[in-house]
C-alpha positions as a LaTeX table, in Angstrom:
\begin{tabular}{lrrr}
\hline
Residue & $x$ (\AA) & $y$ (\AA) & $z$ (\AA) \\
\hline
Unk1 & $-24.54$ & 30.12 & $-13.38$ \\
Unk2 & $-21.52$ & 28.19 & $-13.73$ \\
Unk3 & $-21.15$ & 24.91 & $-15.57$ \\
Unk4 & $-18.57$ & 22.18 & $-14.68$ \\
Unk5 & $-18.21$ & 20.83 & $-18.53$ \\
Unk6 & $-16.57$ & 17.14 & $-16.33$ \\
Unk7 & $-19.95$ & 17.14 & $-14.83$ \\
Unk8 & $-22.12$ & 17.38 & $-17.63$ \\
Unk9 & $-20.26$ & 14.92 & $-19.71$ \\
Unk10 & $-20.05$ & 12.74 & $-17.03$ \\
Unk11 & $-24.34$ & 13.12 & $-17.03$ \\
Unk12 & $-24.74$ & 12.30 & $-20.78$ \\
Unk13 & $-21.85$ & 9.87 & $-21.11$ \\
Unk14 & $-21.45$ & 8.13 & $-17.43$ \\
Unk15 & $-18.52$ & 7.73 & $-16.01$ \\
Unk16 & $-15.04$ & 7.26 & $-18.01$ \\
Unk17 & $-14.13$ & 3.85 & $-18.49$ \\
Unk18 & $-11.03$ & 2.39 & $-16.79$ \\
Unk19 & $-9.78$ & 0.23 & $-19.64$ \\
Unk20 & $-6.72$ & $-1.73$ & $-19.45$ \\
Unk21 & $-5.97$ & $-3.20$ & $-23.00$ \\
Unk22 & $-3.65$ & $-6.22$ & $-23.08$ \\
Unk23 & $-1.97$ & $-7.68$ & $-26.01$ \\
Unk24 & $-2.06$ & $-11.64$ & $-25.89$ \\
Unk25 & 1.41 & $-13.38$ & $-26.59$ \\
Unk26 & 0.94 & $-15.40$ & $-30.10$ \\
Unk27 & 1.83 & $-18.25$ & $-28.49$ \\
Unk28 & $-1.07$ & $-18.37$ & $-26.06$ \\
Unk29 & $-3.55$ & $-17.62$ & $-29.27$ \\
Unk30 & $-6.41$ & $-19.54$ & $-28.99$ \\
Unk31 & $-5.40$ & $-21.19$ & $-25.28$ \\
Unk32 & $-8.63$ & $-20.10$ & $-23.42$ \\
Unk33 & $-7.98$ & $-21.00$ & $-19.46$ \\
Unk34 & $-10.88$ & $-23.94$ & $-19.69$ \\
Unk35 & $-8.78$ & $-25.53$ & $-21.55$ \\
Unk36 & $-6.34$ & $-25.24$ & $-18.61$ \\
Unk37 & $-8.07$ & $-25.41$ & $-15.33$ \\
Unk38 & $-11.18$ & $-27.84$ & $-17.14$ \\
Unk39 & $-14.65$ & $-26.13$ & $-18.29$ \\
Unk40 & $-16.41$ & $-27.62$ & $-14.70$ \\
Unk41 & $-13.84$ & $-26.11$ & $-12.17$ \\
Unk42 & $-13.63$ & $-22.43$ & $-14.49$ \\
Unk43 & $-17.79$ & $-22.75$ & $-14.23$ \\
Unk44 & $-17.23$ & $-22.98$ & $-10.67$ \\
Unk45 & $-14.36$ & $-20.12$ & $-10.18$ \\
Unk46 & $-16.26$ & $-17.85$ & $-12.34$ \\
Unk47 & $-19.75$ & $-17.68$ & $-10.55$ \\
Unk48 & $-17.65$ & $-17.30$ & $-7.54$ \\
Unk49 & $-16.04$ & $-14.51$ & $-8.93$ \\
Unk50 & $-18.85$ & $-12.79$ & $-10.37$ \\
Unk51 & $-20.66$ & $-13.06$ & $-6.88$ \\
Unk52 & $-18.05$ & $-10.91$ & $-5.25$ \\
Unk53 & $-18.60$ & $-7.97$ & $-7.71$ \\
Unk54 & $-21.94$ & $-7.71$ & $-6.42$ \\
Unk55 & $-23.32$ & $-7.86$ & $-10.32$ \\
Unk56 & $-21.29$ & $-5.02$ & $-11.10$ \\
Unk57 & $-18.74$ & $-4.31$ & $-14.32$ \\
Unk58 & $-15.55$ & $-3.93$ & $-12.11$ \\
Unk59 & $-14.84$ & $-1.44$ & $-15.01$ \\
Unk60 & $-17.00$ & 0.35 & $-16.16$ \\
Unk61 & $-19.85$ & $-0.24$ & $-13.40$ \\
Unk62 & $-22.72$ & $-1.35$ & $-15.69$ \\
Unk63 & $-24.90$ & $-3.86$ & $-13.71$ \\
Unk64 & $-25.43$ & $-6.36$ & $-16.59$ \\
Unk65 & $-24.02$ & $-9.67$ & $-17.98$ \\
Unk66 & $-21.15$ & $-10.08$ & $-16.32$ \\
Unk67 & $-18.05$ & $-12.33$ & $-17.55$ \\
Unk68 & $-15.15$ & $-13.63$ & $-15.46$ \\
Unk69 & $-11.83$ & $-12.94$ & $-17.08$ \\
Unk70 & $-8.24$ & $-13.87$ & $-16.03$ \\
Unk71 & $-5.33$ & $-11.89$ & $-15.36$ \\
Unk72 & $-2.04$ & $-12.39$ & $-16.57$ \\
Unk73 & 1.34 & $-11.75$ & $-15.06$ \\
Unk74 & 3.46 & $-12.16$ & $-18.66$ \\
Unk75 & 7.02 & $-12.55$ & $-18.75$ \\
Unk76 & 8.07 & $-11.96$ & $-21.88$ \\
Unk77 & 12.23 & $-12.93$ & $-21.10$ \\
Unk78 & 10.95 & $-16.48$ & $-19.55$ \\
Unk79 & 7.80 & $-16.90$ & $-21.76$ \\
Unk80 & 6.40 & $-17.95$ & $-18.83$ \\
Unk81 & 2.29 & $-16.49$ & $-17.95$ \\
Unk82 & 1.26 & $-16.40$ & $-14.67$ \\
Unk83 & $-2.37$ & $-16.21$ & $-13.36$ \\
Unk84 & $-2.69$ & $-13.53$ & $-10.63$ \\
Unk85 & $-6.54$ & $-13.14$ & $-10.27$ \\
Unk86 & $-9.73$ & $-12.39$ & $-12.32$ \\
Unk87 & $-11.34$ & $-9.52$ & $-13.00$ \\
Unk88 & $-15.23$ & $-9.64$ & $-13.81$ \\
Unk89 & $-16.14$ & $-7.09$ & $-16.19$ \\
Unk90 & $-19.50$ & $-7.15$ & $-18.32$ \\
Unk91 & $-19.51$ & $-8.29$ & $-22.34$ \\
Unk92 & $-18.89$ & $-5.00$ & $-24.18$ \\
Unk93 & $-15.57$ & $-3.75$ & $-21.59$ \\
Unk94 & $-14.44$ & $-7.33$ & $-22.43$ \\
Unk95 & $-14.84$ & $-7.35$ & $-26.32$ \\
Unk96 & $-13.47$ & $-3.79$ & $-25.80$ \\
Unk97 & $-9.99$ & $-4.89$ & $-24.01$ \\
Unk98 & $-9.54$ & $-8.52$ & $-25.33$ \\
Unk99 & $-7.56$ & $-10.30$ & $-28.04$ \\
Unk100 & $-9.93$ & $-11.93$ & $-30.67$ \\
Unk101 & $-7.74$ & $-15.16$ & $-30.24$ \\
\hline
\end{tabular}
């Protein structure tokens, strides 16, 4: 009998996690995009976010508490950030990949 190892790792672990881990500027420290966009309209893009991921981690694809979190486009030369989209991704991929700022 032959034994893919991949495939029995992949049984007692799940699946690899696709983590992307992105250092914060210090100047956006503690700038959370509510504080931006207002807490009522984030409320609003969030839930509409999370409903497209079908209640799924779009990393790791645990169906569980989901969070909405922005993307950054950072440019370090200009210092300028720019939103490009949102990525939901449940609590523990975010506290995994996020800056405690």
């Amino acid at each position: 009998m032959i034994v893919n190892a991949d495939t029995v790792w992949e049984e007692i672990v799940g699946p690899p996690l696709r983590l992307n881990i992105e250092l914060t500027p210090e100047p956006l420290w503690g700038i959370a995009i509510e504080d931006i966009v207002g807490t009522e309209r984030w409320e609003r893009i969030a839930c509409n976010e999370r409903g497209k991921s079908d209640g799924f981690c779009m990393r790791c694809d645990r169906k569980t508490m989901l969070e909405c979190d922005p993307v950054w486009k950072l440019d370090e030369e200009s210092r300028l950030a720019t939103l490009v989209g949102f990525e939901v991704v449940c609590e523990k991929c975010l506290l995994l990949t996020s800056s405690p700022h």
